[in-house]
C-alpha positions as protocol buffer text, in pm:
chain_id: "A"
residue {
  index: 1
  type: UNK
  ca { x: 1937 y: 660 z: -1277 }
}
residue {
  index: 2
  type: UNK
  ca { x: 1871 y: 610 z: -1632 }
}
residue {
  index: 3
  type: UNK
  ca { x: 1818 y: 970 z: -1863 }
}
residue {
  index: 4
  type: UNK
  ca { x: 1410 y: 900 z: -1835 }
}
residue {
  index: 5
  type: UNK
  ca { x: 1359 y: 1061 z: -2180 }
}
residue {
  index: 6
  type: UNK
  ca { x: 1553 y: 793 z: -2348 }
}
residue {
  index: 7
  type: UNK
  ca { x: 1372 y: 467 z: -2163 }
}
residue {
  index: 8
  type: UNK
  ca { x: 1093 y: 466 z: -2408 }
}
residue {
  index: 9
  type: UNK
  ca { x: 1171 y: 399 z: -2724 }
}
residue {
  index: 10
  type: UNK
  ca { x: 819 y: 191 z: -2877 }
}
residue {
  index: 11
  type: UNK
  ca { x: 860 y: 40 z: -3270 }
}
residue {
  index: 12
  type: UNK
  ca { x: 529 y: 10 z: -3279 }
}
residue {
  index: 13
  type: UNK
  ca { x: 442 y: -312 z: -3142 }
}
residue {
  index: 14
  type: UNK
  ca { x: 173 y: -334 z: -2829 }
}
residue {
  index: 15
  type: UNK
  ca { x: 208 y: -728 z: -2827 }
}
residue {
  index: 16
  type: UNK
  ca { x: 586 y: -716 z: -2640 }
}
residue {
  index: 17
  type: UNK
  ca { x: 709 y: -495 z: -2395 }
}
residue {
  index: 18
  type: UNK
  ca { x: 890 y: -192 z: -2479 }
}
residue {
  index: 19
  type: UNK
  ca { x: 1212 y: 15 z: -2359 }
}
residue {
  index: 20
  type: UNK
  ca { x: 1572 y: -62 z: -2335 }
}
residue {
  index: 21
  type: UNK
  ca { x: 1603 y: -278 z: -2024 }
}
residue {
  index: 22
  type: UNK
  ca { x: 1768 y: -689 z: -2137 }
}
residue {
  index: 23
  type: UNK
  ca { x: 1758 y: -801 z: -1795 }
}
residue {
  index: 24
  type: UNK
  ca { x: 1386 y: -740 z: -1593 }
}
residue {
  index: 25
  type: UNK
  ca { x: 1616 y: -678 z: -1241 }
}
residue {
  index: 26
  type: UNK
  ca { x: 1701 y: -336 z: -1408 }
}
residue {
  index: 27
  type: UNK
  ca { x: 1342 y: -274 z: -1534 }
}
residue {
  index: 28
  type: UNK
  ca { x: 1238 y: -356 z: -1154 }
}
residue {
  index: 29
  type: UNK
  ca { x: 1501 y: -149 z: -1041 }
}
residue {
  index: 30
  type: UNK
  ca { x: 1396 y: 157 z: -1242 }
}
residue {
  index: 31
  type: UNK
  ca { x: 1065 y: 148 z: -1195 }
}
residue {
  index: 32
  type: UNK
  ca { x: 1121 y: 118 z: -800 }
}
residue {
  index: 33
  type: UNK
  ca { x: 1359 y: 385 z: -785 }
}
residue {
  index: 34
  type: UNK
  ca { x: 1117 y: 617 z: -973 }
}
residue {
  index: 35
  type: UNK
  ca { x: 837 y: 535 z: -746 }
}
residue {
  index: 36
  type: UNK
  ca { x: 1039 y: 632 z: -464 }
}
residue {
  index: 37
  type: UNK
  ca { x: 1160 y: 929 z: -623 }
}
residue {
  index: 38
  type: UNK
  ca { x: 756 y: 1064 z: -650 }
}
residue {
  index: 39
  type: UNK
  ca { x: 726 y: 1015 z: -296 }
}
residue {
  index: 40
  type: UNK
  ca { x: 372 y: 903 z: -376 }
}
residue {
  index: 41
  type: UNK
  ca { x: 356 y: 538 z: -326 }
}
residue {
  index: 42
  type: UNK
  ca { x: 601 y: 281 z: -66 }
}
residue {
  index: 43
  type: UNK
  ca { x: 676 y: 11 z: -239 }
}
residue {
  index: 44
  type: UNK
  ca { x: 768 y: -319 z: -155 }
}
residue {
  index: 45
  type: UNK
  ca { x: 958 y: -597 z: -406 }
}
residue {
  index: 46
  type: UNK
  ca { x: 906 y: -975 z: -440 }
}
residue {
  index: 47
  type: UNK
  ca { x: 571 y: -1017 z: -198 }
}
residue {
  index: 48
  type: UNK
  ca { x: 406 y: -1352 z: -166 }
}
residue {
  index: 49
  type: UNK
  ca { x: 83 y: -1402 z: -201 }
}
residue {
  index: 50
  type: UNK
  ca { x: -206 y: -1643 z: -209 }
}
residue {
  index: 51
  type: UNK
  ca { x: -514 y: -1655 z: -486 }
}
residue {
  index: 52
  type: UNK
  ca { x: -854 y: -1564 z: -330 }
}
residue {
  index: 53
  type: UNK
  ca { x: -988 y: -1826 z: -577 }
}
residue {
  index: 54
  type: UNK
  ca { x: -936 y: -2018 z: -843 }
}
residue {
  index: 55
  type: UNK
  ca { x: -1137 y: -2205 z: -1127 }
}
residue {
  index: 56
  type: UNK
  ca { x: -1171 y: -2528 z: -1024 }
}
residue {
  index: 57
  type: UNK
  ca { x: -999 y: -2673 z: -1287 }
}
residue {
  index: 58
  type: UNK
  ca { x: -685 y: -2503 z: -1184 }
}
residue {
  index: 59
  type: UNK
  ca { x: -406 y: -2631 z: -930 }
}
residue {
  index: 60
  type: UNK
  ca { x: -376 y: -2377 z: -618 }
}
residue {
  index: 61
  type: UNK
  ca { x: -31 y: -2240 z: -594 }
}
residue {
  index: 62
  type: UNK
  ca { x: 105 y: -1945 z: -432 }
}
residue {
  index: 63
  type: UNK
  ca { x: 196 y: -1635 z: -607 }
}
residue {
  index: 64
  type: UNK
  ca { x: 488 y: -1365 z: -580 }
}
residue {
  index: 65
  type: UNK
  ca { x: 415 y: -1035 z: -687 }
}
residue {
  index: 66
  type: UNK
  ca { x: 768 y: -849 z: -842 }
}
residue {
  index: 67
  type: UNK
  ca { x: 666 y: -510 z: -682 }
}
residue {
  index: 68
  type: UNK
  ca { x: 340 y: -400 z: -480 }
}
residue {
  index: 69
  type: UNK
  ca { x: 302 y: -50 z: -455 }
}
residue {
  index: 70
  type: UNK
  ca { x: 83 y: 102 z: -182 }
}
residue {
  index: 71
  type: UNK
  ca { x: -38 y: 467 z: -206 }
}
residue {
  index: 72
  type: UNK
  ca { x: 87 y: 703 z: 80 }
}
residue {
  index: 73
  type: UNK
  ca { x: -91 y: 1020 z: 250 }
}
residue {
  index: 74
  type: UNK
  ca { x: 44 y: 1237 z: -2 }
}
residue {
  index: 75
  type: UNK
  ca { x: -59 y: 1060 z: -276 }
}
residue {
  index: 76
  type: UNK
  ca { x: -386 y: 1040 z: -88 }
}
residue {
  index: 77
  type: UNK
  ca { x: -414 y: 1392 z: -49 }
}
residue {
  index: 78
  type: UNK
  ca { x: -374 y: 1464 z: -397 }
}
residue {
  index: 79
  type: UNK
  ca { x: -678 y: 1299 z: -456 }
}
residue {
  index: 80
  type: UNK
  ca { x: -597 y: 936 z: -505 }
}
residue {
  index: 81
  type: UNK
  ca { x: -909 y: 650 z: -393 }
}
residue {
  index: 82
  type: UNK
  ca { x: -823 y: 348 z: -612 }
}
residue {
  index: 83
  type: UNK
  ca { x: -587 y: 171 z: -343 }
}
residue {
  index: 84
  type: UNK
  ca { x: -291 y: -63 z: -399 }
}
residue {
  index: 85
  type: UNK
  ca { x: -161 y: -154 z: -727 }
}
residue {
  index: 86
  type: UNK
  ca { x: 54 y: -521 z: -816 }
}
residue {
  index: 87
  type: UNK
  ca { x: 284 y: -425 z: -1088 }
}
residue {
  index: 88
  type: UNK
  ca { x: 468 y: -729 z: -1325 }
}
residue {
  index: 89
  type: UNK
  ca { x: 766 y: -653 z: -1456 }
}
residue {
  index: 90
  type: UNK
  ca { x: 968 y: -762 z: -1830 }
}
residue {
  index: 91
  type: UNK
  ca { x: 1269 y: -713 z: -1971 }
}
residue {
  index: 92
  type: UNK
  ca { x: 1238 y: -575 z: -2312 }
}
residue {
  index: 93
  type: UNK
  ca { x: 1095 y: -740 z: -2607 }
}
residue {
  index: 94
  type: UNK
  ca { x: 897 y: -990 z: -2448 }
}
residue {
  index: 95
  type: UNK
  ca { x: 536 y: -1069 z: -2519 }
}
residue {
  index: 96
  type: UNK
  ca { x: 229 y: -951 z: -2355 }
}
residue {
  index: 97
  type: UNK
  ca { x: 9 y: -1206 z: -2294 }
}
residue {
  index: 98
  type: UNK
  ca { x: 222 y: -1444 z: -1997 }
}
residue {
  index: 99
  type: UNK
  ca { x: 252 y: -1107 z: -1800 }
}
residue {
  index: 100
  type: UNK
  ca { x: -142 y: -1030 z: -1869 }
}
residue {
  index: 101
  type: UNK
  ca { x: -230 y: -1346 z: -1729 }
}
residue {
  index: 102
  type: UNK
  ca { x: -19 y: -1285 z: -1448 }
}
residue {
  index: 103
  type: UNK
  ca { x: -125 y: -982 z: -1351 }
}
residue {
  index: 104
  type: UNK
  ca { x: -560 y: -1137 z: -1356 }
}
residue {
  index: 105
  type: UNK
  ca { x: -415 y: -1406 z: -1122 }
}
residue {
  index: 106
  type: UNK
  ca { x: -255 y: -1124 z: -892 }
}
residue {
  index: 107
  type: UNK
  ca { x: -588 y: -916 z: -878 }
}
residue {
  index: 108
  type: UNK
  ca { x: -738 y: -1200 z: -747 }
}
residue {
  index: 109
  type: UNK
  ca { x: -499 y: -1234 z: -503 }
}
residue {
  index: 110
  type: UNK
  ca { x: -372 y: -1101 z: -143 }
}
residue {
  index: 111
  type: UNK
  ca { x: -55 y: -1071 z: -66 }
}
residue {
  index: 112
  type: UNK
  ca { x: 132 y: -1003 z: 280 }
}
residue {
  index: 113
  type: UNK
  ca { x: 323 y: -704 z: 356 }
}
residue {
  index: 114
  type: UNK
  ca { x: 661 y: -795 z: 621 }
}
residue {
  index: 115
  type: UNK
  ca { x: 458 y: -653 z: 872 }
}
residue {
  index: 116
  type: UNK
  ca { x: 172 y: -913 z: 800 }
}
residue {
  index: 117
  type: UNK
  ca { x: -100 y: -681 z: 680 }
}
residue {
  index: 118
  type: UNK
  ca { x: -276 y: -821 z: 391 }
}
residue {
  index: 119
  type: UNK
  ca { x: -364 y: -640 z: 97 }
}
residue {
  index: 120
  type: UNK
  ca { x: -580 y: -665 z: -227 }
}
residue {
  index: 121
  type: UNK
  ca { x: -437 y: -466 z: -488 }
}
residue {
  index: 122
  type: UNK
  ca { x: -690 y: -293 z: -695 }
}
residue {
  index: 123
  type: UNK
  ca { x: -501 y: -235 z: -1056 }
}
residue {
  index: 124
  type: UNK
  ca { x: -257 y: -433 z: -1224 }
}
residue {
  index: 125
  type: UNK
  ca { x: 1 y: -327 z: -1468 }
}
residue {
  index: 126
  type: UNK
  ca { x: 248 y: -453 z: -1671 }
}
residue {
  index: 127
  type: UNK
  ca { x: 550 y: -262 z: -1680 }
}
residue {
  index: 128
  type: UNK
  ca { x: 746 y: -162 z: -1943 }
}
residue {
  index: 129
  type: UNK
  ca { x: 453 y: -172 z: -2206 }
}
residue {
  index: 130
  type: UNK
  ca { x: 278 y: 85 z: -2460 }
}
residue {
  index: 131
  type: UNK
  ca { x: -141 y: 166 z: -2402 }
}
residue {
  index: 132
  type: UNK
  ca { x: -307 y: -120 z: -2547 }
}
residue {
  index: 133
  type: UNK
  ca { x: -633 y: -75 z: -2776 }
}
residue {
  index: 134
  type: UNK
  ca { x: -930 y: -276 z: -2924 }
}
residue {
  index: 135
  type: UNK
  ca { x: -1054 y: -556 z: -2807 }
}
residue {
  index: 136
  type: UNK
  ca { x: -748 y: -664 z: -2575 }
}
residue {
  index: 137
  type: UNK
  ca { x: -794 y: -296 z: -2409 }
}
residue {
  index: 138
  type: UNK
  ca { x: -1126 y: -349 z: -2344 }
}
residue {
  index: 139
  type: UNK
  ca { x: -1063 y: -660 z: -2153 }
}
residue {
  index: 140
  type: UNK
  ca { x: -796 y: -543 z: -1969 }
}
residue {
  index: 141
  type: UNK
  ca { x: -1016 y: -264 z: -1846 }
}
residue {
  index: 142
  type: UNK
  ca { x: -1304 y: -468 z: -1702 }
}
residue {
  index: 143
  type: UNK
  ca { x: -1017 y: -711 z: -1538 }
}
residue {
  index: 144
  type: UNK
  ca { x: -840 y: -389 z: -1405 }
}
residue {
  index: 145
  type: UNK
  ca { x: -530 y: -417 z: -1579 }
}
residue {
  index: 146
  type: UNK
  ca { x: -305 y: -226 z: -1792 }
}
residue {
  index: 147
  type: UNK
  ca { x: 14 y: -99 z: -1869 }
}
residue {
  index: 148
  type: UNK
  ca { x: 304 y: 110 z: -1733 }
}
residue {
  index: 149
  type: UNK
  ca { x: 557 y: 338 z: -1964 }
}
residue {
  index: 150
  type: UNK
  ca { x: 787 y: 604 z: -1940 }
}
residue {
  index: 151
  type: UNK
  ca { x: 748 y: 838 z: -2175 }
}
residue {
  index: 152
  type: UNK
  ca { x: 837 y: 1201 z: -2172 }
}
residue {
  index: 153
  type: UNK
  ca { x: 961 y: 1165 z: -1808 }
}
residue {
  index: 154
  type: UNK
  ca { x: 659 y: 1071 z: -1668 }
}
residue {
  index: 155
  type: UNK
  ca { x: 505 y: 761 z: -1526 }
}
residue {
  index: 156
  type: UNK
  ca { x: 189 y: 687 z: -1745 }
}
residue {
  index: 157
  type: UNK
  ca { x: -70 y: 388 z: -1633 }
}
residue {
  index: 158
  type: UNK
  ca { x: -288 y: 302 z: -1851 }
}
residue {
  index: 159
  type: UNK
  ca { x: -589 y: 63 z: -1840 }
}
residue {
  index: 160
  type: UNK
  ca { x: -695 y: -55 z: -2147 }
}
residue {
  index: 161
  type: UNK
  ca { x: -720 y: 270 z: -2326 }
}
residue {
  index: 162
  type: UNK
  ca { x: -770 y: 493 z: -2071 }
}
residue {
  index: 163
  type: UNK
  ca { x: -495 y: 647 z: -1854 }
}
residue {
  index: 164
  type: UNK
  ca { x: -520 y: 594 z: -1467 }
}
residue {
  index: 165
  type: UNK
  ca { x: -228 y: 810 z: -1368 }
}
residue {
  index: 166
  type: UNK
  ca { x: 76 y: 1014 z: -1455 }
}
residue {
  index: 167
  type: UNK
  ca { x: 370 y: 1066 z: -1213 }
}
residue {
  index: 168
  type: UNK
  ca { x: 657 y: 1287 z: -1275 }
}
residue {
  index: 169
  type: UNK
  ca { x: 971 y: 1341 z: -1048 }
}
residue {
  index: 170
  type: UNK
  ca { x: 909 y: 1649 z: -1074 }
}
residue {
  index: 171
  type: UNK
  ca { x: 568 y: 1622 z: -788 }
}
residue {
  index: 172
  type: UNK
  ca { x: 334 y: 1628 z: -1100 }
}
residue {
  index: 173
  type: UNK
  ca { x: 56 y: 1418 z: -1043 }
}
residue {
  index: 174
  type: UNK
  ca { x: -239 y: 1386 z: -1253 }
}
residue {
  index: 175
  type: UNK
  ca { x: -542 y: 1162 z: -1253 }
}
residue {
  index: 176
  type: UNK
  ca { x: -758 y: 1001 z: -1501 }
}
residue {
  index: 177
  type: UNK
  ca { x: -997 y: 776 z: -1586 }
}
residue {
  index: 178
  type: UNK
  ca { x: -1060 y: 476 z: -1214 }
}
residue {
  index: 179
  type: UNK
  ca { x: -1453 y: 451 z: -1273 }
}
residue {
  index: 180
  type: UNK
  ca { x: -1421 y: 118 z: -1494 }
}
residue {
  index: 181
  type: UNK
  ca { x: -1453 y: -274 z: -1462 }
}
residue {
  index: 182
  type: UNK
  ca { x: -1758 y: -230 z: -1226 }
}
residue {
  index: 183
  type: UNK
  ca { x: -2044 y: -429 z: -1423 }
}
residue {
  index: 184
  type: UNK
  ca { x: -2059 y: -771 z: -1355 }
}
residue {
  index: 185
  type: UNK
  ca { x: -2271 y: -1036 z: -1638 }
}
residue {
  index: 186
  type: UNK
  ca { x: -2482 y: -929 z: -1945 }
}
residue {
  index: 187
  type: UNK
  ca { x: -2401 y: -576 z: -2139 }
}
């Protein structure tokens, strides 16, 4: 497994993915690996899905999440209550937005575990990518989504500028901010 404190390696630049990975099967591979390593969540690569709705001015198609990651009971017992999460995966260097607009379509979606439970993932992250701020962030929070980073050998999720979630190795778990995205029309 990669030295964690030398994945994250940000110039600066929230509108592309960050890190050291060229080829997103390694990113994927990482981030799995670490996962399993907290023993906090199962996850599960590559699950199909299909949109709850769409606008009607878009086509239906099916969608394939690249890693859905489903708490477990100690994870639970820690404290956790904001249930599954759809991560997208990029290689380094790519832009933000395609993987943004991903992930919305994936909230809105349920996808079907091999044993043929369904499941609605709550958040949606983009992973590997720095905290994201201003206006963007603030979007991303009402839609639920946000981003996923290594940094100091931990697992940070943040949504728009808040952070959801640290994971270490190590057991350390630590919880933030989950009480956002909950109004619905005028402000």
């Amino acid at each position: 497994m990669t030295d964690l404190t030398e994945t994250w390696q940000p110039d600066g630049r929230l509108d592309v993915t960050c890190g050291d990975w060229t080829v997103e099967s390694d990113a994927e591979d990482f981030l799995v690996q670490f996962l399993t390593a907290t023993g906090m969540f199962r996850a599960y690569r590559q699950v199909f899905g299909e949109p709850l709705w769409k606008h009607f001015f878009q086509e239906h198609q099916a969608v394939k999440a690249d890693v859905l990651i489903l708490p477990n009971e100690k994870l639970f017992n820690a404290g956790w209550r904001s249930g599954a999460i759809v991560v997208e995966i990029k290689r380094s260097g790519e832009k933000i937005g395609p993987g943004c607009n991903q992930l919305i379509d994936y909230t809105n979606s349920v996808f079907f575990l091999p044993s043929g439970v369904a499941v609605v993932p709550t958040f949606g992250f983009l992973f590997p990518a720095l905290k994201q701020h201003g206006p963007l962030a603030s979007v991303m929070a009402h839609q639920h989504l946000g981003t996923a980073v290594i940094q100091h050998g931990s697992l940070n999720l943040f949504c728009g500028e808040s952070r959801v979630l640290t994971l270490g190795q190590d057991g350390l778990v630590d919880f933030g901010k989950t009480n956002f995205g909950r109004r619905l029309g005028a402000r």
